[in-house]
Backbone as CSV, one residue per row, in Angstrom:
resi,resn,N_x,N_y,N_z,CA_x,CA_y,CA_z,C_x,C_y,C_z
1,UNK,-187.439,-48.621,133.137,-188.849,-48.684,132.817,-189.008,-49.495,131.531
2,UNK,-189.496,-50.810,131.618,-190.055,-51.180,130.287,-191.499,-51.208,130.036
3,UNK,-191.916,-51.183,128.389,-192.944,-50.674,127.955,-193.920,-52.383,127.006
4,UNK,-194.866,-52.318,127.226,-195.172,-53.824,126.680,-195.784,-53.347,125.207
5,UNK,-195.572,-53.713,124.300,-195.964,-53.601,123.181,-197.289,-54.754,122.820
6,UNK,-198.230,-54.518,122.507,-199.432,-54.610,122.387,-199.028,-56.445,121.406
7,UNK,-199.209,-57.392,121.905,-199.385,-58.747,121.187,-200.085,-58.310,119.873
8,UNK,-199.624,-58.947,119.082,-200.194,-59.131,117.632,-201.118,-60.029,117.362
9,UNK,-202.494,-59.617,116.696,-203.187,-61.244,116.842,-202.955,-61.886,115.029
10,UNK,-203.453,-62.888,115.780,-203.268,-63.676,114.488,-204.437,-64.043,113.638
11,UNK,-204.072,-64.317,112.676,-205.341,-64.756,111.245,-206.258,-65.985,112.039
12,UNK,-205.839,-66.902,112.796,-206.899,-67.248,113.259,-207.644,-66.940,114.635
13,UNK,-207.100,-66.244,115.214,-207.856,-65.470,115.998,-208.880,-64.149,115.300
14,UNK,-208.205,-63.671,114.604,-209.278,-62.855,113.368,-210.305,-63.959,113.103
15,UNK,-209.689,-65.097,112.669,-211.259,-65.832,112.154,-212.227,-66.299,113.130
16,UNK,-212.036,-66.770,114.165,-212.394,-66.935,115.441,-213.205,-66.120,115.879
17,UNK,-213.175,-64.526,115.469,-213.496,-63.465,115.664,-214.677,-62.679,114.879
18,UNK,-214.417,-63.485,113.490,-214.766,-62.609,112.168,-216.729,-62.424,112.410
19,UNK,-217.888,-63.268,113.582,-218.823,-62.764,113.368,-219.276,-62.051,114.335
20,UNK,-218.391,-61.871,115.527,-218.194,-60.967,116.886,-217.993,-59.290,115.613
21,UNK,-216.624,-59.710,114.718,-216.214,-57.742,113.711,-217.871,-57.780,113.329
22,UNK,-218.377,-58.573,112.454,-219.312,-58.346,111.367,-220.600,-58.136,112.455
23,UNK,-221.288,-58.047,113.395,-222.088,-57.736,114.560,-221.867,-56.224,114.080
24,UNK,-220.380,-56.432,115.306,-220.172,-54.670,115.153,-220.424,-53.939,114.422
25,UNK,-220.121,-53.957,113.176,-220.706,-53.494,112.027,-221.746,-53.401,111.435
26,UNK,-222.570,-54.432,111.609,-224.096,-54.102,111.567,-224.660,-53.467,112.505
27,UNK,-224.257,-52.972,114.011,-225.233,-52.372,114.965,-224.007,-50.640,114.327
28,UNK,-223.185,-51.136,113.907,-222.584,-49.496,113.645,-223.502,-48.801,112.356
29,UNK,-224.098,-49.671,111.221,-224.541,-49.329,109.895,-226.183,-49.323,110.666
30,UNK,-226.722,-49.645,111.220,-228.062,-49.362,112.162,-228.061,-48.082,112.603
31,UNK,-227.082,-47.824,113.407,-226.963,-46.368,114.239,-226.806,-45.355,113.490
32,UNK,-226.204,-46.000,111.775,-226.227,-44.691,111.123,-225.052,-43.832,111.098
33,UNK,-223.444,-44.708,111.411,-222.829,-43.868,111.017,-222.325,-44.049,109.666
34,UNK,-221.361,-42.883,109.535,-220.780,-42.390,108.397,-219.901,-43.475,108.383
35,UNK,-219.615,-43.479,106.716,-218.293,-44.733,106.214,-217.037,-44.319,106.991
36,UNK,-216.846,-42.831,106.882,-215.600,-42.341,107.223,-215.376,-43.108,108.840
37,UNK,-216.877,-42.723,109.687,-216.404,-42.781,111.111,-216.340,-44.834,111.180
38,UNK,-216.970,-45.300,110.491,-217.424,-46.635,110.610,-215.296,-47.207,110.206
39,UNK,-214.642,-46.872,109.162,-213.715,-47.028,108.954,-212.157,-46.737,109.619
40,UNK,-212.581,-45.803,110.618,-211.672,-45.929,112.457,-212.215,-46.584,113.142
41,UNK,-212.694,-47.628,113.086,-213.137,-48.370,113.765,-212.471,-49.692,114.120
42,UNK,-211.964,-50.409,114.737,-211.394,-51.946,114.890,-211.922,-53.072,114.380
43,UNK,-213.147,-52.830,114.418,-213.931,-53.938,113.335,-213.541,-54.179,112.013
44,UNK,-213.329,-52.785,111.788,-213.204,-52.424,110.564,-211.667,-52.843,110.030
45,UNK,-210.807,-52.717,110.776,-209.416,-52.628,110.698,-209.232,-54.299,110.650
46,UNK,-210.100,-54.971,111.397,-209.954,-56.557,111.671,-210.240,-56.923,110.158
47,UNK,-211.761,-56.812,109.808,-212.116,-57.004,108.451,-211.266,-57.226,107.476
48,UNK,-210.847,-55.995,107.473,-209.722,-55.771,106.482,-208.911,-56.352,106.305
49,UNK,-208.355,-56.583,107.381,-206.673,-57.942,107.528,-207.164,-58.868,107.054
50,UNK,-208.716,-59.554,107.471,-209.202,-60.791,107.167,-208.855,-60.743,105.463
51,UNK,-209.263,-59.486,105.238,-210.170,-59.915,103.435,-208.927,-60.118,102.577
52,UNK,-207.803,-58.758,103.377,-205.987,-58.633,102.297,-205.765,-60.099,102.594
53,UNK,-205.453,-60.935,104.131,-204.912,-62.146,104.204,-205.484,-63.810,103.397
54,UNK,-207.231,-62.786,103.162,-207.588,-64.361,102.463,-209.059,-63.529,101.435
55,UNK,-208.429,-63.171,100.710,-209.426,-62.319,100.065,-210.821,-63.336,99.168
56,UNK,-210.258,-64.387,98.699,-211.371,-65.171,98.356,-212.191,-65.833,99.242
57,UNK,-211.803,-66.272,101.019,-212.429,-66.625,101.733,-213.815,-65.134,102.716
58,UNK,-212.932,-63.926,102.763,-213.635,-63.234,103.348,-213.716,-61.828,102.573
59,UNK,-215.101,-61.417,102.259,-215.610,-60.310,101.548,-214.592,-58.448,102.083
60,UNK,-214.729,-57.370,101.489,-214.375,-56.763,101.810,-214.949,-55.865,102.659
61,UNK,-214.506,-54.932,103.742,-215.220,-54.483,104.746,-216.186,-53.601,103.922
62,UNK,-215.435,-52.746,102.828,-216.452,-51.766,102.130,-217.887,-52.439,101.836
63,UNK,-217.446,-53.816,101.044,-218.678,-54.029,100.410,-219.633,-54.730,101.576
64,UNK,-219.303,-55.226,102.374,-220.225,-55.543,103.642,-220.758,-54.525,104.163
65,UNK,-220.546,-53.489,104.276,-221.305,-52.435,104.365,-222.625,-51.925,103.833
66,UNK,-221.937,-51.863,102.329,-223.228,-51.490,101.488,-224.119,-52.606,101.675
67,UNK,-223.784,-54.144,101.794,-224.887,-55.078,101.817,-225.622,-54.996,103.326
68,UNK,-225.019,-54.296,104.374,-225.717,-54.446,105.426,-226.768,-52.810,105.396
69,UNK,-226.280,-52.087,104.548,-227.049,-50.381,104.344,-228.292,-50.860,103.880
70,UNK,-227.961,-51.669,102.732,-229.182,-52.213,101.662,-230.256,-53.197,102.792
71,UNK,-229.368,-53.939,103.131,-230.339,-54.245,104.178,-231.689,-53.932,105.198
72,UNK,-230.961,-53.020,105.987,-231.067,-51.703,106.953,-232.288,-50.654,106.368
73,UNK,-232.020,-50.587,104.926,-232.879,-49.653,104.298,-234.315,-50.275,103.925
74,UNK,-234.071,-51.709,103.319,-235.034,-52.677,103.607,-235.920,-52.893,104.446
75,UNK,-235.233,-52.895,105.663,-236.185,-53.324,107.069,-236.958,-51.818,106.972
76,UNK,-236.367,-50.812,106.951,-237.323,-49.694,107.054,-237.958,-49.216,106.496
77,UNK,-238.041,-49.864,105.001,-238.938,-49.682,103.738,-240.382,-50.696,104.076
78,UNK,-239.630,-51.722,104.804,-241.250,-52.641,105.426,-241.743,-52.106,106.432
79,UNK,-240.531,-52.274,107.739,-241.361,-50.933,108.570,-242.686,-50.062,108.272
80,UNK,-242.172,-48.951,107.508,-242.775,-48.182,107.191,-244.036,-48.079,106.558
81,UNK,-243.992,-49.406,105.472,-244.881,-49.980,105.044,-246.035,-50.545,105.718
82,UNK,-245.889,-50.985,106.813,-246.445,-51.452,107.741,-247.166,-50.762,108.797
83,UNK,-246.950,-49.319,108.602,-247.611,-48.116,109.626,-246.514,-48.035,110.967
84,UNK,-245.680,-48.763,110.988,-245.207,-48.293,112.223,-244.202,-47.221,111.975
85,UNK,-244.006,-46.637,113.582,-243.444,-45.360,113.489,-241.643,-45.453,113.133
86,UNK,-241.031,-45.363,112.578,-239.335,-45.947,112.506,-238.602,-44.242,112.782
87,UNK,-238.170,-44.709,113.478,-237.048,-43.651,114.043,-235.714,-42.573,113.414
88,UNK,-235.502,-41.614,112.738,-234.746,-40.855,112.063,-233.164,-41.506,111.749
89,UNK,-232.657,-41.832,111.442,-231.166,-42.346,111.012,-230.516,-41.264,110.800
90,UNK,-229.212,-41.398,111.786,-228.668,-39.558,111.217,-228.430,-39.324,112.798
């Protein structure tokens, strides 16, 4: 019985990749999860390789986060502003 061990991808397939992770991550920081659960995540794990392998070219997953929260919190501060009804986060 042999067993296939999962191909390794590479830094440019990560980059190839990098606004397919950063999507994910914004519809994950929309839905409202937690850092903890957002950080088992593969997006997340991709990110990461990106930022250790080229840290001046690509930001860190943490702090893309907070800029997409700040964001997120934004849209619903106009939202809201605006009379429409915005939906519970959580």
């Amino acid at each position: 019985m042999t067993s296939t061990a999962p191909a390794a991808i590479t830094i440019g397939e990560l980059e190839a990749n990098y606004s397919l992770y950063c999507k994910a991550l914004k519809i994950l920081v929309s839905e409202g999860r937690s850092l903890k659960k957002i950080q088992r995540t593969v997006c997340w794990n991709r990110l990461e390789t990106l930022h250790n392998c080229l840290p001046k070219r690509y930001k860190a997953p943490d702090y893309l986060v907070l800029c997409l929260q700040r964001e997120w919190q934004a849209k619903q501060g106009e939202a809201s502003q605006a009379g429409a009804i915005v939906p519970p986060v959580g």
